[in-house]
C-alpha positions, 0 to 999 in steps of 0.5 A: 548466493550466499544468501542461499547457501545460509538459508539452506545451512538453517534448513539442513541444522533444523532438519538435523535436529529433527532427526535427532529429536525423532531418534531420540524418541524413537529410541526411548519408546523401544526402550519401553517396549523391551523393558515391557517385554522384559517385565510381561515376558520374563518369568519370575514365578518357578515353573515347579509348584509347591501348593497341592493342585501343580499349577500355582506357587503360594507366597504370603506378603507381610502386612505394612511393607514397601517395595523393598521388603515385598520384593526380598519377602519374594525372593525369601520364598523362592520368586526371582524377584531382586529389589531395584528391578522390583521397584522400578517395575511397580513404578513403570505400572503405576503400582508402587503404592498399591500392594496389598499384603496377604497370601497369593496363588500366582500361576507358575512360571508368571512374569514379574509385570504379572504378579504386580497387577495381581497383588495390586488387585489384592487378587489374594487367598481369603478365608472365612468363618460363619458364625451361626445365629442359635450357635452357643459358645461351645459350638463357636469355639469348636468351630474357630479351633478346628478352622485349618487356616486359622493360627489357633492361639486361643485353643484349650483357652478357659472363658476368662482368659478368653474374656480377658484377651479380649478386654471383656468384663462380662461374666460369660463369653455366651451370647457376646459374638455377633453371627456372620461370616468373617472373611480372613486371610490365611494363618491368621490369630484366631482371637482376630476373630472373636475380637472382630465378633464381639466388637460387631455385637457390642456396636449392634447391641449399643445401637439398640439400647440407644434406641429401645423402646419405652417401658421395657423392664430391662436394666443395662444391654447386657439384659437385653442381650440376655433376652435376645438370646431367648428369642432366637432360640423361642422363633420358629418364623422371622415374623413371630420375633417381635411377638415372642418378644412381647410374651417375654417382655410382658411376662417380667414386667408382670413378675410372671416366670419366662417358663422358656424351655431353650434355658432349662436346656442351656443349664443342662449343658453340652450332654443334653440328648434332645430329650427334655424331660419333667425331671430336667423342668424340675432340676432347680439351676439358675437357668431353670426359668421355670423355677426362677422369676426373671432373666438367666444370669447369662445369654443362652446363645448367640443372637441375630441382629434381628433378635436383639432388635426384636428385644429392644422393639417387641410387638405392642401385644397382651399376649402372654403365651405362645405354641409351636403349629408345627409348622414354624410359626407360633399361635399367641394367647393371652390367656391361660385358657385360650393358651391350654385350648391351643395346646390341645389343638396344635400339640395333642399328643403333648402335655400342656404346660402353663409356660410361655411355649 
């Protein structure tokens, strides 16, 4: 008998410790469950918008910071986010070191679990910027200084103070910001922009000096810059770009003058009418490559990448001439008959010149 009544005493505390053990998990998955539901379900976005469509609440995060700081910049801004709640909630979703600073557009009235996963996504307010092949620095800067989103440091700057923010020594900033479009956030400096440019134009120029074909008569990168900057004006058609190339390369290195029209506009400055006239080929400035030998002092625009490779690889060509067709490719020549008989042929109405175009 009392071998049972032990036996079943060990049952009855295995039993009872599986209760407890069952309780005890149970009771910890409901208090997940609730502290899910707390996080999912309690708003902590106001429910009163302060952006212009009504349905979303803006707040900017701060760049290098944590868990605390986030949770009080929120709160700063009008979020009932408290710290300790803020971080154990990042934690519980496994998100406490992926927040991603920035402005975001949380839907109004959203719950504190939500708006975790959107900053942990980095689901955040992006600008952008283009900078377009062909633009000159006047054009850029008009742009970069009427962008709404931008924090215009560098508005009414001179060049050379431009040039020295930037740590710059070229002699212009023209020609030193790469084309493309530049994603930002919101409210960002301005001069992260041209910074972001001309380093993206500095490392493609490097890769193509380093990389440039034998013989060009160019000196530094600087030049083939200089000639980049030409090309992109001179092409009508991509596929013309190593040929127009040639014309120019083989033009210096034959002491010929470039006799490139894009230049002498240049030198004529933001007041050109579109209209180019014999008097403006004649006006003697240092961009009149109609009447100086070799490059201009400064590149005349913005160049593309595929232009500063064009430069640095042109067309294994004679030719010394080319003609716009009309309809945007070019007809190259290398002699100054055959150049004149294509002027009669695609540009009748149009004075031949003995130029490179």
């Amino acid at each position: 008998m009392r071998r049972k009544i032990q036996g079943r005493s060990l049952f009855t505390k295995k039993k009872v410790k599986g209760l407890g053990l069952f309780s005890y998990l149970l009771g910890a998955i409901v208090f997940l469950l609730v502290l899910y539901a707390a996080i999912f379900l309690l708003p902590v976005v106001p429910i009163k918008s302060n952006t212009q469509d009504l349905t979303t609440y803006k707040v900017k995060i701060a760049a290098q910071s944590g868990l605390a700081s986030i949770a009080q910049q929120l709160q700063e801004q009008g979020l009932s986010t408290y710290v300790i709640p803020f971080q154990i909630s990042a934690r519980i979703l496994f998100v406490g070191s992926k927040l991603k600073p920035g402005t975001y557009l949380f839907p109004t009235g959203s719950s504190l679990g939500k708006i975790l996963l959107q900053i942990a996504r980095g689901d955040r307010v992006r600008e952008s910027i283009a900078i377009i092949p062909g633009m000159t620095i006047w054009q850029v800067r008009a742009v970069v200084d009427s962008h709404p989103a931008l924090i215009h440091q560098t508005r009414g700057m001179s060049s050379r103070a431009l040039l020295q923010s930037l740590n710059l020594n070229y002699s212009s900033d023209e020609g030193i910001f790469l084309p493309d479009t530049y994603v930002f956030d919101p409210d960002e400096l301005d001069l992260n922009i041209y910074r972001r440019a001309s380093q993206a134009l500095q490392k493609q120029l490097n890769q193509a000096w380093n990389q440039k074909a034998v013989g060009l008569p160019l000196k530094t990168p600087y030049e083939l810059l200089i000639l980049s900057s030409i090309i992109e004006k001179e092409t009508g058609r991509s596929s013309d770009r190593d040929m127009i190339s040639a014309v120019f390369v083989n033009r210096l290195n034959k002491r010929m003058p470039l006799q490139t029209d894009p230049t002498v506009i240049y030198g004529i400055g933001p007041k050109f009418d579109g209209n180019l006239r014999k008097a403006d080929l004649r006006k003697d400035t240092a961009y009149n490559t109609y009447m100086h030998k070799g490059l201009p002092p400064s590149p005349i625009t913005m160049p593309s990448k595929e232009s500063i490779l064009a430069a640095a690889h042109p067309a294994k060509s004679g030719a010394l001439f080319f003609v716009a067709k009309g309809d945007g490719s070019s007809h190259f020549s290398q002699s100054l008959k055959e150049h004149e008989s294509a002027v009669d042929r695609y540009q009748r109405n149009i004075a031949p010149r003995t130029g490179a175009n």
